[in-house]
C-alpha positions in Angstrom: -6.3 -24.9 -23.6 -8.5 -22.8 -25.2 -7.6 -20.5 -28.6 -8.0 -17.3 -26.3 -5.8 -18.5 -23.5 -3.2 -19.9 -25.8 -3.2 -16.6 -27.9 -2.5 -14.2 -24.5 -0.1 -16.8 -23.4 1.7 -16.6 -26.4 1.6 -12.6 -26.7 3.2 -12.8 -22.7 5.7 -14.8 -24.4 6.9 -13.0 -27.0 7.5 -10.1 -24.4 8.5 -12.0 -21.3 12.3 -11.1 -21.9 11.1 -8.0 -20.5 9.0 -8.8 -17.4 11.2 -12.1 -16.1 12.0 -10.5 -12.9 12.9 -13.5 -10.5 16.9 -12.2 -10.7 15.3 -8.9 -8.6 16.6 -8.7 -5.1 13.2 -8.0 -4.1 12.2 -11.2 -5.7 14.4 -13.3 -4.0 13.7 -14.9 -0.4 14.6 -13.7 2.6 16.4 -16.6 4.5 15.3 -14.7 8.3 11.5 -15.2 6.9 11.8 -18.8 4.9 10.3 -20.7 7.5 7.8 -18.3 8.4 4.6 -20.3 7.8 5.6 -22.9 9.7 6.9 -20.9 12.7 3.3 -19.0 12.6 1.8 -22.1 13.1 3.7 -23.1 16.5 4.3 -19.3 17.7 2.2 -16.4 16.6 4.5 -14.1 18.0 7.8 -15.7 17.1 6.3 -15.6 13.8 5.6 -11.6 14.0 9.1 -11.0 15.7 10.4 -12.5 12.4 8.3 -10.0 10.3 9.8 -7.0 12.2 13.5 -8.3 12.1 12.9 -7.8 8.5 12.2 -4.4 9.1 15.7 -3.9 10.8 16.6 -3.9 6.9 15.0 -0.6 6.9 16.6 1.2 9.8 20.4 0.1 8.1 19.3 1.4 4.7 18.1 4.2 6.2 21.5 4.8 8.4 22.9 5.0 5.3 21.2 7.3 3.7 21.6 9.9 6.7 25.4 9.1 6.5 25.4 10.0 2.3 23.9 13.6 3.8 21.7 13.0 0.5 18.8 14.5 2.3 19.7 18.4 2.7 20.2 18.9 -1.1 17.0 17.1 -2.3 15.0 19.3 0.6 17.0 22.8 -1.2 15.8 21.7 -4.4 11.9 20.9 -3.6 12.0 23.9 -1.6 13.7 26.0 -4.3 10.9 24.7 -6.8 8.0 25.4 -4.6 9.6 29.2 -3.6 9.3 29.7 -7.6 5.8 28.4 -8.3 7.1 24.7 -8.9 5.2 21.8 -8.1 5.8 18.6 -6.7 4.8 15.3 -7.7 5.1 11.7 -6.2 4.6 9.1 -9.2 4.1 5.1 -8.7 2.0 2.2 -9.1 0.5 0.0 -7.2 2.0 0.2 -3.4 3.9 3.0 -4.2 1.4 4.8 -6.1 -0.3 4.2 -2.5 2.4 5.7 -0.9 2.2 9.2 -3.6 -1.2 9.7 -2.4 -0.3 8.9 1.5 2.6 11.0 1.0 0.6 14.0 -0.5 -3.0 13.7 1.7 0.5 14.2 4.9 1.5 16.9 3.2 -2.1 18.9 2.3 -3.0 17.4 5.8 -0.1 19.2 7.5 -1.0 22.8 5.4 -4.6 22.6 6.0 -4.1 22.0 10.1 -1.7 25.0 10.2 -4.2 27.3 8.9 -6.4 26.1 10.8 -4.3 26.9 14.2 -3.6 30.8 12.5 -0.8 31.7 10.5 0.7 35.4 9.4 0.5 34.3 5.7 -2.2 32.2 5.3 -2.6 32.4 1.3 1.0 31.2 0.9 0.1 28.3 3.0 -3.2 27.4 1.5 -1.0 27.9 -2.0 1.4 25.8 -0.6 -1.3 23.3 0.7 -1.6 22.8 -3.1 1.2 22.1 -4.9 1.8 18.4 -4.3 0.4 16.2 -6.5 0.2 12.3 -6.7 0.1 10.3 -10.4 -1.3 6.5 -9.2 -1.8 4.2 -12.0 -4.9 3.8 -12.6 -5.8 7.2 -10.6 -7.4 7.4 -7.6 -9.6 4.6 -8.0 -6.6 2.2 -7.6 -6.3 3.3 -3.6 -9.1 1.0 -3.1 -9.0 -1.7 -5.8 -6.0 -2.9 -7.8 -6.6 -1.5 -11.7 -5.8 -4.2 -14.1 -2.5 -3.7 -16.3 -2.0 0.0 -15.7 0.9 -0.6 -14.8 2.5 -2.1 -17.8 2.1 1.1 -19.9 4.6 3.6 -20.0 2.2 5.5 -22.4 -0.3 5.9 -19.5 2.2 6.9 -17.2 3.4 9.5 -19.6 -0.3 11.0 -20.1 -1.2 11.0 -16.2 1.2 13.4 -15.2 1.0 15.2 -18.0 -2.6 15.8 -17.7 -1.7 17.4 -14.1 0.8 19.8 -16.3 4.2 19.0 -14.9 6.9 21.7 -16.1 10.2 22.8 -16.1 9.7 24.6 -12.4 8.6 21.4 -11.4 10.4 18.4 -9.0 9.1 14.3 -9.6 9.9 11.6 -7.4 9.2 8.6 -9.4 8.7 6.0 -7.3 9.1 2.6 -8.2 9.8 -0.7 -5.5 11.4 -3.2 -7.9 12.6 -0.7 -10.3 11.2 -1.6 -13.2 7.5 -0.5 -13.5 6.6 0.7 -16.8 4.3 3.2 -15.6 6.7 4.9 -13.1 9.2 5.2 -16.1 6.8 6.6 -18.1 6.5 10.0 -15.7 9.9 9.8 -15.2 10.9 10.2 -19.2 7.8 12.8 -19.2 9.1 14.7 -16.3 12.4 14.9 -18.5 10.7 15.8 -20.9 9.3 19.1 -19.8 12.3 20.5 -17.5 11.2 19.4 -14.4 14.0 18.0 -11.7 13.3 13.9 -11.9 14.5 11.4 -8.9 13.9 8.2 -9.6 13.5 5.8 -6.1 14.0 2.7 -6.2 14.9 -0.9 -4.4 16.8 -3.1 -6.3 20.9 -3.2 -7.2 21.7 -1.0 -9.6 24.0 -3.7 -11.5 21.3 -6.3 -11.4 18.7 -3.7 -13.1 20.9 -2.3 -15.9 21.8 -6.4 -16.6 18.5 -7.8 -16.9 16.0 -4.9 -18.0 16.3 -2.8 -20.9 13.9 0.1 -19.7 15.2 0.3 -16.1 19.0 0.7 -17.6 17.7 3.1 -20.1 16.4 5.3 -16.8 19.4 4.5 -14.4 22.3 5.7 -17.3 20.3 8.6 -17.9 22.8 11.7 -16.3 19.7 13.7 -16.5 17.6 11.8 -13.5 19.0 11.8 -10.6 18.8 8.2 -8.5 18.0 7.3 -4.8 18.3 3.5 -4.8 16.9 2.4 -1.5 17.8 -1.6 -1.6 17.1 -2.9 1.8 17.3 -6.6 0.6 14.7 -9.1 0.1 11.2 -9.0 1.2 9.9 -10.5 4.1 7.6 -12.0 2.3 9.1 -12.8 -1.5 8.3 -10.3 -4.0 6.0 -8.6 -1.7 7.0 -4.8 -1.9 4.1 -3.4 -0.2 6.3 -3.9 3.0 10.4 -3.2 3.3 10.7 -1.7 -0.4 8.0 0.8 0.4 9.2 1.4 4.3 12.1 2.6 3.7 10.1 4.9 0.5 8.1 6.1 3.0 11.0 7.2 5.9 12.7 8.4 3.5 10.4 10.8 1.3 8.9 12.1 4.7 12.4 13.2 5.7 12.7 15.4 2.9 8.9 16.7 3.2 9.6 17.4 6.9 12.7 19.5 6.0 10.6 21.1 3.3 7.8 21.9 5.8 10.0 23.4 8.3 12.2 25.7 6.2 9.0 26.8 4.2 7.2 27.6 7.7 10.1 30.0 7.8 8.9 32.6 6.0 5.2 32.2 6.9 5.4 32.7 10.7 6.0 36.1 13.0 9.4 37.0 13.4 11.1 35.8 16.5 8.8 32.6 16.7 11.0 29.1 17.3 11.0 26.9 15.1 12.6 23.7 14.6 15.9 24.0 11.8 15.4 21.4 9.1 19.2 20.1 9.4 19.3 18.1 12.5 15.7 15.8 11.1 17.5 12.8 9.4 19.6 12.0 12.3 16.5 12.4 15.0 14.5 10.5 12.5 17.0 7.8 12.7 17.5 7.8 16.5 13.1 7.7 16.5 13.0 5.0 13.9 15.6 3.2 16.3 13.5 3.5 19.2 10.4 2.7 17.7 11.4 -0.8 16.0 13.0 -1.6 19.2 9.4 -1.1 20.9 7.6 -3.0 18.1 9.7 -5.9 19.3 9.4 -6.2 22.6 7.4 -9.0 24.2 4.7 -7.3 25.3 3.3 -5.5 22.3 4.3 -9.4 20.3 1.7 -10.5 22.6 -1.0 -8.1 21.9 -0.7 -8.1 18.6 -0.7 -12.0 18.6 -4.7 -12.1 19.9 -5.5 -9.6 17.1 -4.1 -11.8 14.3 -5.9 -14.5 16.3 -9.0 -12.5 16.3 -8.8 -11.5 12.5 -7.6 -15.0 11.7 -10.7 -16.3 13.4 -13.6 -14.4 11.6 -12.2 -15.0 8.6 -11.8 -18.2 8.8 -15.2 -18.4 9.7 -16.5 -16.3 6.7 -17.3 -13.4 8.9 -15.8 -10.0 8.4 -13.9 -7.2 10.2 -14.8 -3.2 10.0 -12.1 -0.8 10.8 -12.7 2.3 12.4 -10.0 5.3 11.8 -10.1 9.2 11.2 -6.3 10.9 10.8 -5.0 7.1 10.1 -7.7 6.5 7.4 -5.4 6.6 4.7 -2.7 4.3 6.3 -5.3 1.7 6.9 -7.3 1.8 3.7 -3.6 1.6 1.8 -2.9 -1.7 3.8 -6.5 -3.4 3.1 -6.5 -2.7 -0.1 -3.1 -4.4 -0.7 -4.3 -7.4 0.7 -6.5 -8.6 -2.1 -3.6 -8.6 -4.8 -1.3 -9.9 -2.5 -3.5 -13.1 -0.4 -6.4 -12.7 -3.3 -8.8 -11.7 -1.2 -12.1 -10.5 -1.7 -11.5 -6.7 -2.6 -14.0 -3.4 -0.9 -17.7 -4.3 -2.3 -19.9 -1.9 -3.8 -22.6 -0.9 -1.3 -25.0 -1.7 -4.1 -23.1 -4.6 -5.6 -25.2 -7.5 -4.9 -23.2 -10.0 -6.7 -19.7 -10.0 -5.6 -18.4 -11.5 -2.8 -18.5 -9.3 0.4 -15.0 -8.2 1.6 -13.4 -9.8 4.5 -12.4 -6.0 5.9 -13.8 -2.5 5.0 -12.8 0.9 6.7 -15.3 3.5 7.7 -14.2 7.3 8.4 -16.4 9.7 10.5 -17.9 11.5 8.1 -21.8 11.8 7.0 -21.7 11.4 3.2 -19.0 9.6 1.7 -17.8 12.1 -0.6 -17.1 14.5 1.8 -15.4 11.0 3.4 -13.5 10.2 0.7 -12.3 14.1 0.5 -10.8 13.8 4.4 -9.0 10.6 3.5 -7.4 11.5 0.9 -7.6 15.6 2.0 -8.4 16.6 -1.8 -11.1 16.0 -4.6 -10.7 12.4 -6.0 -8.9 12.3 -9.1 -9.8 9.5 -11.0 -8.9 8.0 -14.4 -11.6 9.4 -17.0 -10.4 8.7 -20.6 -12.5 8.4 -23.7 -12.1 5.6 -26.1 -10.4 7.5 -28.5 -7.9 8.7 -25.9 -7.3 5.0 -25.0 -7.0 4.1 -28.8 -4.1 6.6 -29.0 -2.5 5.4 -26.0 -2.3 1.5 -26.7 -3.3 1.2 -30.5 -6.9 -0.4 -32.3 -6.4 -3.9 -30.8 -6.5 -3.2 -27.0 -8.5 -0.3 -27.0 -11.7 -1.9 -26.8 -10.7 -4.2 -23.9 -8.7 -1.4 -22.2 -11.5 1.4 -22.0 -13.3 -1.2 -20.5 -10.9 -1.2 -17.4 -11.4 2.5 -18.0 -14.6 3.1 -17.6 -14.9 0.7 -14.4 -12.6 3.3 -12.2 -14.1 6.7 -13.0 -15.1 8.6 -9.7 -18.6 7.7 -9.5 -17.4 4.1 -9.7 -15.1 5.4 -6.5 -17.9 6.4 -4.8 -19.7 3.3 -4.7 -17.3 2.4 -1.9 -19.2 4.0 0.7 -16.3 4.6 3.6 -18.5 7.3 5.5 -21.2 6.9 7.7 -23.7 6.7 5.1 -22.3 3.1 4.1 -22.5 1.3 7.5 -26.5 0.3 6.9 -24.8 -1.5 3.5 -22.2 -3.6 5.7 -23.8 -4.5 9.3 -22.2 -6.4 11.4 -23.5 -9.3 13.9 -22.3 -12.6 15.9 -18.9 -13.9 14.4 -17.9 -10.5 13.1 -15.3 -8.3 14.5 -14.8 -4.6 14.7 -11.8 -2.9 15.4 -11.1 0.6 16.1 -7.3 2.3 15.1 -6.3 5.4 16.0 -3.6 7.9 16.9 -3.4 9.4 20.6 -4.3 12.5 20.1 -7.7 10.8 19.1 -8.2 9.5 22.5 -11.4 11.2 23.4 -13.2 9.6 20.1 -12.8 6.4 22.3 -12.2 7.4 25.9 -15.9 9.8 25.6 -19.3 8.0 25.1 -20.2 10.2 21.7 -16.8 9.6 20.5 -16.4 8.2 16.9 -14.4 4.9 17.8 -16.8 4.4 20.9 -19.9 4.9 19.2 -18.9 2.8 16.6 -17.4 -0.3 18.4 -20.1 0.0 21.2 -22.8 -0.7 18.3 -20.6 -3.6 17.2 -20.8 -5.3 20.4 -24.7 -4.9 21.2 -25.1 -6.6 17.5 -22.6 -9.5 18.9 -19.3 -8.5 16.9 -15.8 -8.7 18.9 -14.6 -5.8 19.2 -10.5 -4.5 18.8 -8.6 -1.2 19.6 -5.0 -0.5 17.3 -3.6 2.8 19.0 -0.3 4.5 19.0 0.8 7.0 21.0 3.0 8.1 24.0 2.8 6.7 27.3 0.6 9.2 29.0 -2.1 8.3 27.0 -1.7 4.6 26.4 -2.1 4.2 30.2 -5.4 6.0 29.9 -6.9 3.6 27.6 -5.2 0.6 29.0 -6.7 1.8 32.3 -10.6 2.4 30.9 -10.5 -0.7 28.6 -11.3 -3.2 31.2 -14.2 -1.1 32.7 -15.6 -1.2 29.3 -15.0 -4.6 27.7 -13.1 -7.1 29.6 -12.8 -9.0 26.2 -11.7 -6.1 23.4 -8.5 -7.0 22.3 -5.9 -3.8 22.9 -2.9 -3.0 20.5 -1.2 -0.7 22.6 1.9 0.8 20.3 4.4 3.2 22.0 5.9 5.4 20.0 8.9 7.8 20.5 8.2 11.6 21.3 9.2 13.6 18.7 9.1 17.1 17.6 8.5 16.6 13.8 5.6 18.4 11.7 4.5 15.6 9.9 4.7 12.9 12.7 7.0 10.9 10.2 8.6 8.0 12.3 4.3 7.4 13.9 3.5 6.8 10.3 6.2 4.3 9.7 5.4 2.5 12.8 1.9 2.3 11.9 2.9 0.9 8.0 4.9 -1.4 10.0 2.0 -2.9 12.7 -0.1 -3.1 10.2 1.8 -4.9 7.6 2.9 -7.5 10.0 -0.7 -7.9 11.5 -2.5 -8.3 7.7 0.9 -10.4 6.7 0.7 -12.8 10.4 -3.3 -13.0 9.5 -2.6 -14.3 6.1 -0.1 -16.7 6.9 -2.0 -18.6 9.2 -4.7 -18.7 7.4 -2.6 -20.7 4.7 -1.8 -17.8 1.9 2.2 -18.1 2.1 4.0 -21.2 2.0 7.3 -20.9 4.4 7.7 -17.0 2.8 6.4 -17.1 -0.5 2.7 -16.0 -1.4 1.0 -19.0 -3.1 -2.1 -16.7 -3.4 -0.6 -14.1 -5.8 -3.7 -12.2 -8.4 -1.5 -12.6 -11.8 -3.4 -9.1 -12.6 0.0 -7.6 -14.4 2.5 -8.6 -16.5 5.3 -8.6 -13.8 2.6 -10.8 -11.5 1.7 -12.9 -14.4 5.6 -13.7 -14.3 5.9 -14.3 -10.9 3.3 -16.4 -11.0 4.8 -18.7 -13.9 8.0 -19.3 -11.9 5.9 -20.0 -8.6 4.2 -22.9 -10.9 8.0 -24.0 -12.4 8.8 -24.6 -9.1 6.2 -26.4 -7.5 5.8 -28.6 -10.4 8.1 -30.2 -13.4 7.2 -27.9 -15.8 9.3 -25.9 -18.0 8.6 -21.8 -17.7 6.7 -21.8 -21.7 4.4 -25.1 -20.3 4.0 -23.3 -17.1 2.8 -19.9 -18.3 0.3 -21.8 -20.6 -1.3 -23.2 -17.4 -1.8 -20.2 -15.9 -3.3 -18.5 -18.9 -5.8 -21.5 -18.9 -7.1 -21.0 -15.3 -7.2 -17.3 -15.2 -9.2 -17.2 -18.2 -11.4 -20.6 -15.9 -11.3 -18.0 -13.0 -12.0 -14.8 -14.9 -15.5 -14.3 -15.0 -15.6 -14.3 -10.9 -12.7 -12.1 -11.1 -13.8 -9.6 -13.0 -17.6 -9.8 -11.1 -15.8 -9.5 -7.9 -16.6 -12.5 -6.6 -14.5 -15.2 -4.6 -12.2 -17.0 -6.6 -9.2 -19.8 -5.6 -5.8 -19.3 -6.3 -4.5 -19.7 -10.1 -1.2 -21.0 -9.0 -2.4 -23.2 -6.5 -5.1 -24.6 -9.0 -2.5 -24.9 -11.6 -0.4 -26.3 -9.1 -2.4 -29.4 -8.5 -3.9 -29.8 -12.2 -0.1 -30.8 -12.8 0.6 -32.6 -10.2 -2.5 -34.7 -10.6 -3.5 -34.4 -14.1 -6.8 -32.9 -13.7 -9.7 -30.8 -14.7 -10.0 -27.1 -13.6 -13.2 -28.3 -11.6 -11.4 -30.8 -9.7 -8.6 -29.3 -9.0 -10.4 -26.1 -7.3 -12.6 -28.8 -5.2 -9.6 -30.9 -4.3 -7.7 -27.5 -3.8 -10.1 -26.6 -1.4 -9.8 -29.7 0.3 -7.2 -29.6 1.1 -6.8 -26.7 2.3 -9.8 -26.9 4.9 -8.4 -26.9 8.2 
């Protein structure tokens, strides 16, 4: 071990007490999913109808929270704050600080498409439009590439939404999966702090918190800050959040926004024009959510979404890559890539002029010419990105980490975000050929960008197959228009592998139970694809990126278990191959696993060097 990897090791250590999180419900293992790797080896779709029985966790959490009748008086008050000039903000960090941004780019999405279609009050909508705010850790740049620590500073978390000046008129949903993200408490405690209304949402008991960590008790005894504990259970895969913990975030949260929406369109619209009431929406979100999992499980649509795993399983196993295609699901899609590389340590989105690291194994393009104007539709606002000077990061975290933490600073800025080329301008930087696949996802209402030859999806997945790719189509929609592409698929390309995804017909503004669905599909395709290409062992993710403090302990106990060590020898491992593995990390380049490579220098008593070549070994098909 060297003196640097001792010394961090140590300074983990001495705080550990505080980020020793295997107790967490949602670090425990769900017993419907412990067997899942195997199973996805015998039965791709068994293995997927596992992954969505999970999800059944969701719909009972969610039951109850229609039956508390929570929902009505958090819609009064976010509608009270925004009738007084209040904001709204949606805080979190990592997944959920995905979820803030999807959750706001829905909202500003819904606002911009009504004045669009001509409203008696347009200025209150286009005021409306924008006052919803999300704080990410890390800032924007963290959509589309994992920041390094962020979370793991209240301070930061404190500063990012004040810098967006949240008030007394204001309402924050801090959102935070485990329940214990340092960041998420920080905007909670600075949302206190100036007046505003705080919820805290979260997914673990509230018993367990308040016994094992100091900061989340602090926040959960605090009269003040008001709770919504969502605890659906364990994950499907263990300690991932990105899928249940966030699910049920995400149902939940859109109930309230599309309550908000409709008693807000109120007083905007001509008098005597229906609209839909805002009471009835939790129980028809319910009875949609119902119907929708209950299609997600059926045989059929376990079948489909079997050959696209198989597909995606299949380039990437062969060191090809896959480009997605999407417009109004952009967001959805670039949340659940992204996710991926933390989670399966995957190669993350590559620069378009970043000739050194390793290219990524999926990328999304949107149809737009230049890709700011791209990034701008994705996210349906100006990018706002982390832009702090060295002597604001020397107030924030003190002399000895400043140097080391501006430099994480100064490596997510927005023009750093723009490197990531996601409109058209950035295909000629990631072309695709034989071996590689391209698949096209998209809602219904989008039909005619596949169904009409200058469409977006067709122009983009016919070029794929003239330059030999495979080619995919994800969409969800109703009947009606599912038979219509079911129907031209086959004239087209015999061979393009079709997700067709019914979902229930609804009336609701913001599409709410579509966007769950879709979060769903796409978390149990990336999750199925990662499984069988050897990432989880039965349900556990053997690939974690120890890129935070509560990773870096999840990772530890990962090692205690698969070897003899002892938590303190265990963590001193790790510290040695991350820093072995750092210098590719940090360049973007491929990397193994540092638990698996810690893992087998245990076991076998060997060298960094030979443990990655007998790691990779072994795990050659």
């Amino acid at each position: 071990m060297s003196k640097s990897s001792d010394q961090r090791s140590e300074e983990f250590l001495a705080i550990s007490d505080q980020f020793q999180l295997g107790g967490l419900t949602t670090e425990a293992s769900h017993p419907v999913t412990a067997k899942l790797s195997e199973t996805a080896r015998r039965d791709m779709s068994e293995a997927l109808r596992l992954l969505f029985d999970v999800d059944s966790d969701v719909l009972a959490k969610y039951a109850e929270f229609v039956a508390s009748g929570r929902a009505q008086p958090i819609e009064e008050t976010v509608v009270r704050s925004l009738k007084h000039g209040g904001k709204i903000f949606f805080t979190g960090c990592g997944s959920t600080g995905r979820l803030s941004i999807q959750l706001v780019s829905i909202w500003r999405d819904f606002w911009q498409r009504q004045l669009a279609s001509g409203l008696t009050r347009p200025e209150a909508a286009r005021d409306f439009e924008g006052r919803a705010f999300s704080v990410m850790a890390g800032g924007d740049f963290a959509l589309i590439k994992s920041v390094e620590g962020f979370e793991d500073y209240t301070a930061f978390g404190r500063q990012q939404i004040s810098e967006l000046g949240v008030s007394a008129k204001d309402v924050v949903f801090a959102i935070t999966e485990g329940g214990e993200t340092s960041f998420v408490i920080g905007t909670a405690w600075a949302g206190l702090a100036a007046g505003a209304k705080v919820y805290f949402v979260y997914n673990n008991p509230d018993d367990v918190l308040c016994q094992r960590v100091k900061r989340s008790r602090e926040v959960i005894e605090e009269p003040r800050i008001e709770k919504i504990n969502l605890t659906t259970g364990p994950m499907a895969i263990t300690g991932s959040t990105r899928m249940q913990a966030t699910t049920i975030q995400l149902c939940v949260l859109l109930t309230v926004l599309e309550m908000t929406v409709r008693d807000l369109l109120k007083d905007l619209e001509a008098p005597g024009r229906a609209l839909p009431e805002a009471a009835p929406v939790p129980m028809q979100f319910l009875a949609a959510l119902t119907e929708l999992l209950a299609s997600l499980k059926s045989p059929a649509l376990l079948a489909q979404l079997a050959k696209l795993v198989t597909l995606e399983e299949e380039v990437y196993r062969a060191a090809h890559k896959n480009n997605y295609y999407a417009d109004r699901l952009g967001i959805d899609v670039l949340t659940d890539t992204t996710e991926r590389s933390p989670t399966y340590c995957t190669p993350p989105f590559r620069k378009f002029d970043d000739t050194t690291a390793t290219e990524s194994w999926s990328f999304l393009f949107v149809p737009y010419a230049e890709t700011p104007q791209a990034w701008e539709r994705v996210i349906k606002r100006h990018p706002q990105c982390v832009e702090w000077t060295l002597d604001q990061v020397r107030k924030l975290v003190g002399d000895d980490k400043a140097a080391r933490t501006h430099e994480v600073v100064r490596k997510i800025s927005t023009r750093e975000l723009l490197r990531f080329r996601v409109g058209l301008d950035g295909l000629n930087s990631r072309p695709l050929g034989s071996g590689d696949s391209a698949v096209g996802i998209l809602l219904d209402e989008e039909k005619n960008s596949l169904l009409t030859p200058d469409g977006f999806h067709r122009v983009q997945l016919q070029a794929a197959r003239q330059a030999g790719a495979r080619v995919g189509v994800l969409c969800f929609g109703n009947a009606e228009s599912l038979k219509e592409i079911r129907e031209f698929l086959p004239g087209w390309d015999a061979q393009c592998v079709a997700v067709l995804a019914s979902t229930p017909k609804t009336d609701f503004l913001l599409d709410g139970v579509t966007r769950a669905g879709v979060k769903m599909l796409l978390n149990a395709l990336s999750t199925c694809t990662m499984v069988r290409l050897g990432r989880v062992m039965g349900n556990y993710m053997i690939w974690v990126v120890a890129s935070n403090l509560k990773l870096i302990d999840r990772s530890t106990r990962y090692i205690t278990r698969l070897t003899r060590l002892d938590y303190r020898s265990a963590n001193r491992l790790l510290f040695e191959v991350i820093e072995y593995v750092e210098p590719r990390m940090k360049s973007d380049r491929a990397y193994p696993p540092v638990v698996g490579v810690a893992v087998v220098r245990a076991r076998h008593g060997l060298s960094n060097e030979a443990a990655e070549q007998r790691l990779a070994e072994e795990s050659t098909p």
